[in-house]
Kinemage of the C-alpha trace (Angstrom):
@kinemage 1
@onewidth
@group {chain A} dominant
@subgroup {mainchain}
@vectorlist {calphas} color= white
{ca unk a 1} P 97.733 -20.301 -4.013
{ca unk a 2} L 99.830 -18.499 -6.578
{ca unk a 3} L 98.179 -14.836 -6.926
{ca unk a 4} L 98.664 -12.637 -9.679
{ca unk a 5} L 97.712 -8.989 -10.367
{ca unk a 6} L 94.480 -7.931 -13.202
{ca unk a 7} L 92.934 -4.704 -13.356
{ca unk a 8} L 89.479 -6.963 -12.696
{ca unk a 9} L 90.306 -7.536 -8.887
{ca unk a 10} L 92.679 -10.075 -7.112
{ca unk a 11} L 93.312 -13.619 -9.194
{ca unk a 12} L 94.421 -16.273 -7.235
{ca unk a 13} L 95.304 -19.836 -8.782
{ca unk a 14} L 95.280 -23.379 -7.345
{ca unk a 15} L 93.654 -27.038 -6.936
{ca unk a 16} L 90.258 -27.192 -7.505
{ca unk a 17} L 90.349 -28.073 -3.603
{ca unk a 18} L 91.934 -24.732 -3.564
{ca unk a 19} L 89.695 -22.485 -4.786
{ca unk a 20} L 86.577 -24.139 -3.045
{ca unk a 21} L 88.199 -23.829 0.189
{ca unk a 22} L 88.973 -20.141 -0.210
{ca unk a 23} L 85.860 -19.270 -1.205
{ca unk a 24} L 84.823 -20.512 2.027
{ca unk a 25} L 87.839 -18.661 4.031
{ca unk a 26} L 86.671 -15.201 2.174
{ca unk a 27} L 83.554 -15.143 3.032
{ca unk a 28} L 84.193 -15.821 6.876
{ca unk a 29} L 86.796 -13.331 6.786
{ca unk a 30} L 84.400 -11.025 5.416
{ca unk a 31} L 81.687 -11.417 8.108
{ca unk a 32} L 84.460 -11.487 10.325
{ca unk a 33} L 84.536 -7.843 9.847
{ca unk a 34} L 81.845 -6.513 11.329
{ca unk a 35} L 81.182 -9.422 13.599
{ca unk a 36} L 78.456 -7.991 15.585
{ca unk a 37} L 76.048 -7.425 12.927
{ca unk a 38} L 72.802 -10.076 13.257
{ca unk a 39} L 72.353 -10.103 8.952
{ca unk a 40} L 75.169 -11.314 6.895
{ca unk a 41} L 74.058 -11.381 2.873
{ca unk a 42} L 75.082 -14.100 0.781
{ca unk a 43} L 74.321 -14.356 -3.116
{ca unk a 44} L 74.447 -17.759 -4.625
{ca unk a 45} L 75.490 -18.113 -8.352
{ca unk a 46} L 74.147 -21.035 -10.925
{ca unk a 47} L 75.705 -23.552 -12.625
{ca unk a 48} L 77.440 -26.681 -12.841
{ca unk a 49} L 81.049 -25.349 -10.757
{ca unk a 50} L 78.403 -24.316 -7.316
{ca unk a 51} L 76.625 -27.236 -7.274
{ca unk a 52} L 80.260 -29.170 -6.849
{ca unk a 53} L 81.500 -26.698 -4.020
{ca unk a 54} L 77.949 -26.893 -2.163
{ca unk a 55} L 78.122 -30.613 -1.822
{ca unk a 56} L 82.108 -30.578 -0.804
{ca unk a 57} L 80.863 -27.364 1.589
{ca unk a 58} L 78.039 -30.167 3.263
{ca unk a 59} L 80.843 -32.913 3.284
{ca unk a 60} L 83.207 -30.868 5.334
{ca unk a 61} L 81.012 -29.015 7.029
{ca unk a 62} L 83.069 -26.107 5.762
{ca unk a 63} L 81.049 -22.884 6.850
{ca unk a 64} L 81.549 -22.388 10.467
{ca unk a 65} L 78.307 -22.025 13.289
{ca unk a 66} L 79.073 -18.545 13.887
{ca unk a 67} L 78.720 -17.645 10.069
{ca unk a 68} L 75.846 -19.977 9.678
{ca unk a 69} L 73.891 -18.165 12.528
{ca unk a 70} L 74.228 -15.085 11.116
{ca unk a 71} L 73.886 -15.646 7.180
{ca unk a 72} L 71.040 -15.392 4.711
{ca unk a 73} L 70.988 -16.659 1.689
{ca unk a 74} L 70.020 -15.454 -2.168
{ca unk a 75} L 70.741 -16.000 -5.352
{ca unk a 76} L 72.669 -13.375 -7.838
{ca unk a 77} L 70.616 -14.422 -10.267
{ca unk a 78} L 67.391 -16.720 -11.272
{ca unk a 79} L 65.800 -18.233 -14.301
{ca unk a 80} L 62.336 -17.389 -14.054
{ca unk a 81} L 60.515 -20.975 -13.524
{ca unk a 82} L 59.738 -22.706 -9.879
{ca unk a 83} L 62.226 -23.062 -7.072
{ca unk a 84} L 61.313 -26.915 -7.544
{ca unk a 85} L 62.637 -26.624 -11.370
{ca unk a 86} L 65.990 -28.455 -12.230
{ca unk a 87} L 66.891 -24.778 -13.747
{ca unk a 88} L 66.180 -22.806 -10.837
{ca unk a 89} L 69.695 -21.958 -8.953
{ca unk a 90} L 67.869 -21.581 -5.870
{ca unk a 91} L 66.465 -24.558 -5.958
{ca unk a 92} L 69.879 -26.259 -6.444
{ca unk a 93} L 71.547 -24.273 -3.855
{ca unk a 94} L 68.681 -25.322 -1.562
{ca unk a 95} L 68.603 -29.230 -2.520
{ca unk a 96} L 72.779 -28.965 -2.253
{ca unk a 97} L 73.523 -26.664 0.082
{ca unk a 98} L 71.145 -24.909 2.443
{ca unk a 99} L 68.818 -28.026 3.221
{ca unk a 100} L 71.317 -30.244 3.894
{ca unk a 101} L 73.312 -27.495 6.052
{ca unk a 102} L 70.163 -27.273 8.374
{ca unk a 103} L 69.801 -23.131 7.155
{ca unk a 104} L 65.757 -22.276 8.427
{ca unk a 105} L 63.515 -21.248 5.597
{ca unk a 106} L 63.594 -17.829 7.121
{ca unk a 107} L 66.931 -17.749 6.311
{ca unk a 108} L 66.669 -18.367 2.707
{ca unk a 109} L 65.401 -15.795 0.069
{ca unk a 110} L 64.647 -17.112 -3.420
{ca unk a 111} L 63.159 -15.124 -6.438
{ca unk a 112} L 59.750 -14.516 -6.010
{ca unk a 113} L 59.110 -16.087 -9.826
{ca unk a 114} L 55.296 -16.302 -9.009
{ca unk a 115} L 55.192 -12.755 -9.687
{ca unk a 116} L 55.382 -10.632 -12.776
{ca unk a 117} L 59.202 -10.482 -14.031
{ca unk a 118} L 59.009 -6.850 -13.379
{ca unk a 119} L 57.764 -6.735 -9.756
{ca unk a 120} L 59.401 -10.112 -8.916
{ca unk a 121} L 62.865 -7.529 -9.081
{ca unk a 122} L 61.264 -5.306 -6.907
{ca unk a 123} L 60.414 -7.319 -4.763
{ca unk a 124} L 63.627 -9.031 -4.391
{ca unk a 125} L 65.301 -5.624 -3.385
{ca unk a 126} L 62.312 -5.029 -1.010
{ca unk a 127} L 62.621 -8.388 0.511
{ca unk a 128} L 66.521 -8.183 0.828
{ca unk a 129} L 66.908 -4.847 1.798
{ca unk a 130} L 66.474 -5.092 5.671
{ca unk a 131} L 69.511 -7.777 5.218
{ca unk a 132} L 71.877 -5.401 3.455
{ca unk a 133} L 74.503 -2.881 5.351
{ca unk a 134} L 73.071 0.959 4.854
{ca unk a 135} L 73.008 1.479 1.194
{ca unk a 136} L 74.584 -1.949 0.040
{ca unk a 137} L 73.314 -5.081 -1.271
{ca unk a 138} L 75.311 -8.296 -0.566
{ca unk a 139} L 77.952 -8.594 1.581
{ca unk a 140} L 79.295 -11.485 -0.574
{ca unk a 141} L 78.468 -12.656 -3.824
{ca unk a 142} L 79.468 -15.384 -5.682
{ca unk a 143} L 79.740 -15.119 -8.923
{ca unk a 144} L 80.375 -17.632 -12.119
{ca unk a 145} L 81.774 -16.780 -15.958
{ca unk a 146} L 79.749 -18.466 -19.203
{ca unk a 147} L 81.517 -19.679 -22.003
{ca unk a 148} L 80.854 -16.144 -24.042
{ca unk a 149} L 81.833 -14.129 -20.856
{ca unk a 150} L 78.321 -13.783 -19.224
{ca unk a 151} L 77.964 -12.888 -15.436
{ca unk a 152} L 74.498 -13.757 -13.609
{ca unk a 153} L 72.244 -12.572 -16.219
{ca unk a 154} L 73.827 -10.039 -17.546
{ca unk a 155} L 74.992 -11.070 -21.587
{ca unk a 156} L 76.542 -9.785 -24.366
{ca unk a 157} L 74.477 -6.552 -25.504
{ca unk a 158} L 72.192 -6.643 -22.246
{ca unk a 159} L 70.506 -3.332 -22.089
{ca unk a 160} L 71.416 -3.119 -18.197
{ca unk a 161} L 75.532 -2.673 -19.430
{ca unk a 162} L 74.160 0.619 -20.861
{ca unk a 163} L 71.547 1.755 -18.093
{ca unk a 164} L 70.189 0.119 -15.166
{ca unk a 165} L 68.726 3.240 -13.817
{ca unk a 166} L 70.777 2.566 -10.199
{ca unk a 167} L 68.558 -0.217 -9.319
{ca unk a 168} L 70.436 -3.487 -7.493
{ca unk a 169} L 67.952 -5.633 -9.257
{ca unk a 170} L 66.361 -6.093 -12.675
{ca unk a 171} L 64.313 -7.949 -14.771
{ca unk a 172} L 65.694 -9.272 -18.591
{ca unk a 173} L 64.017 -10.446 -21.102
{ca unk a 174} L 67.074 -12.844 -22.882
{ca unk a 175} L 67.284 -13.404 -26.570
{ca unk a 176} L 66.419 -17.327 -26.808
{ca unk a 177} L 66.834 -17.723 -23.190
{ca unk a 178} L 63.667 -16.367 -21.772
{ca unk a 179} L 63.098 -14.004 -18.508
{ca unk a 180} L 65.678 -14.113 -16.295
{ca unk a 181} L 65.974 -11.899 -12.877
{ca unk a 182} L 69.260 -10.760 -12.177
{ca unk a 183} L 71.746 -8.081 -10.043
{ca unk a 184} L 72.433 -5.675 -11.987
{ca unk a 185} L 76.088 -3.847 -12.494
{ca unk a 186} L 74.661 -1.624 -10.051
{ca unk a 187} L 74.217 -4.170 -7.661
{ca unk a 188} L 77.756 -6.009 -8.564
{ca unk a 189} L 79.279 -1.984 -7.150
{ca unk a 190} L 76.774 -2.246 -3.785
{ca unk a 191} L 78.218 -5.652 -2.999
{ca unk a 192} L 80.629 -5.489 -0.109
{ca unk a 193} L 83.161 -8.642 -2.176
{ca unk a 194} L 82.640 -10.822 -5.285
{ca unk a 195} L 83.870 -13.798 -5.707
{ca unk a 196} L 84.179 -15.287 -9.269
{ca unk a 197} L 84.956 -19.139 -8.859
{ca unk a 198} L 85.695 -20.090 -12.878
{ca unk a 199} L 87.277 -23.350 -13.008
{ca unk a 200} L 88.150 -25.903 -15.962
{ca unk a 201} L 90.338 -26.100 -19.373
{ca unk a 202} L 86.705 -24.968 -20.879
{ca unk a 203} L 87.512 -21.285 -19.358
{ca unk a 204} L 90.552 -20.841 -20.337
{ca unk a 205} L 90.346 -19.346 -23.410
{ca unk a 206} L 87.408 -16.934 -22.425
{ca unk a 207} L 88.976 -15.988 -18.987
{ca unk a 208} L 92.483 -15.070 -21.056
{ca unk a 209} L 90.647 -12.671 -23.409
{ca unk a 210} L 88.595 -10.989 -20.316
{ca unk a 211} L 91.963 -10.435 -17.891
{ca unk a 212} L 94.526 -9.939 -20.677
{ca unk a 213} L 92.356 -9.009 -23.712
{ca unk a 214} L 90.736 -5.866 -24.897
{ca unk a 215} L 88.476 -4.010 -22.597
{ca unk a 216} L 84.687 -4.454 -23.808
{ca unk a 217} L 81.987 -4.985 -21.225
{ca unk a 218} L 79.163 -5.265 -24.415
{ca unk a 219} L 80.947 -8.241 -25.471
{ca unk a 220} L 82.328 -9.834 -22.427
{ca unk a 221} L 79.833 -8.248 -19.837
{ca unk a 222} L 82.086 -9.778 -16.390
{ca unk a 223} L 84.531 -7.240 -17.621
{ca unk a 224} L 82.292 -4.772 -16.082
{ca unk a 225} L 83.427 -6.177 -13.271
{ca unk a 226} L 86.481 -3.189 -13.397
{ca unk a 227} L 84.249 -0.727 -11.796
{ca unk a 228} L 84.270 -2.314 -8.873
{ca unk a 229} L 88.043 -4.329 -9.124
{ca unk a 230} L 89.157 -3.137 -5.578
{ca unk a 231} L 86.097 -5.743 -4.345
{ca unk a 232} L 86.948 -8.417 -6.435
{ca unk a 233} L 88.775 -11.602 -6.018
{ca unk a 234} L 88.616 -14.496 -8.900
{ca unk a 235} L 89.704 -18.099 -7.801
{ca unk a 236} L 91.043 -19.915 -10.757
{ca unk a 237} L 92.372 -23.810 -10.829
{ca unk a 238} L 95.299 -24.276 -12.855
{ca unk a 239} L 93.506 -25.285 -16.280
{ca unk a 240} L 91.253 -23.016 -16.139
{ca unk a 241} L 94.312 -20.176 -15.748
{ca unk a 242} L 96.487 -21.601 -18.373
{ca unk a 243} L 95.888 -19.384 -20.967
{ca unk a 244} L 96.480 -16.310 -18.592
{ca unk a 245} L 99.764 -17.359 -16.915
{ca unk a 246} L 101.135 -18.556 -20.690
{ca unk a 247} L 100.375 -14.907 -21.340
């Protein structure tokens, strides 16, 4: 893979087949190390680009036994309806990914959307934080990019890009979208590597103006993403980068 230098982390371009195979190799290297440590933390992403690499994961039985012994599995960020919900990201990680992988159900962590938005965030850090290194959350999460620069839930003019109050997980109410449950940029700086997998002629024009553009987190909230660039590796197939290697 070609890789080229952003002040947002590490950008590396390829096939499609590319890019879901390193995601893969990153996140093995990544428990690989500290490979004595029984918890591993992995954060799922939504959308339409993870439910293709979960199903080529299963067909190639791509995650090694070592890694699968030792991971356990959440989402970066949830709609706020039923795991069994065509929205729900866990759910489609679960139907894709996790059941089909054989993980236990002690090994996966969903939202706990039954609750109150509020405490369904605190109780996602309370839940995950025996699974997170000493003041960390995640020691991978995946991440995706919307079409107006979105990351998890975090959108144009979310309150959390001004204050979080430190917390790794929050509740938001979105304009038009409803309550969604979400890692905060607090959270995104805890997280031992993100990986943004953006892929497709449809990002091209968005993922230009966030590497090479003007830097605005309010308006294109992955930017935030700079905080935290040393952590940070984006995997990019080659229509989705066209814009950014044309310059």
């Amino acid at each position: 893979m070609k890789e080229l230098s952003s002040g947002y982390g590490r950008v590396f371009i390829g096939t499609k087949e590319d890019c879901y195979r390193t995601a893969v190799f990153l996140a093995e290297a990544q428990r690989g190390k500290n490979p004595a440590a029984k918890h591993f933390a992995v954060a799922l992403s939504g959308g339409s680009t993870p439910k293709d690499w979960y199903q080529w994961c299963v067909a190639r039985q791509a995650f090694s036994p070592p890694f699968l012994a030792t991971a356990h599995w959440f989402a970066s960020d949830e709609r706020y309806v039923r795991i069994d919900s065509y929205e729900s990201n866990f759910g489609t990680a679960q139907t894709h990914l996790l059941e089909p992988l054989g993980v236990p159900r002690e090994r996966r962590h969903p939202w706990s959307v039954a609750l109150p938005p509020a405490f369904a965030a605190l109780e996602y850090g309370r839940l995950g934080a025996p699974f997170f290194p000493a003041g960390k959350c995640f020691d991978v999460c995946y991440l995706g990019m919307g079409d107006d620069g979105h990351t998890a839930s975090i959108f144009p003019g979310s309150p959390l890009l001004k204050d979080d109050g430190g917390q790794f997980f929050a509740a938001v109410n979105v304009p038009e979208k409803g309550w969604r449950l979400t890692l905060t940029p607090a959270g995104l700086r805890a997280c031992g590597l993100v990986v943004v997998l953006a892929l497709g002629a449809g990002k091209a024009e968005r993922l230009h103006a966030v590497l090479a553009g003007e830097h605005d987190p309010a308006k294109q909230p992955i930017q935030l993403l700079k905080a935290c660039a040393s952590n940070v590796v984006w995997l990019l197939d080659e229509p989705a980068a066209a814009n950014f290697l044309a310059g």
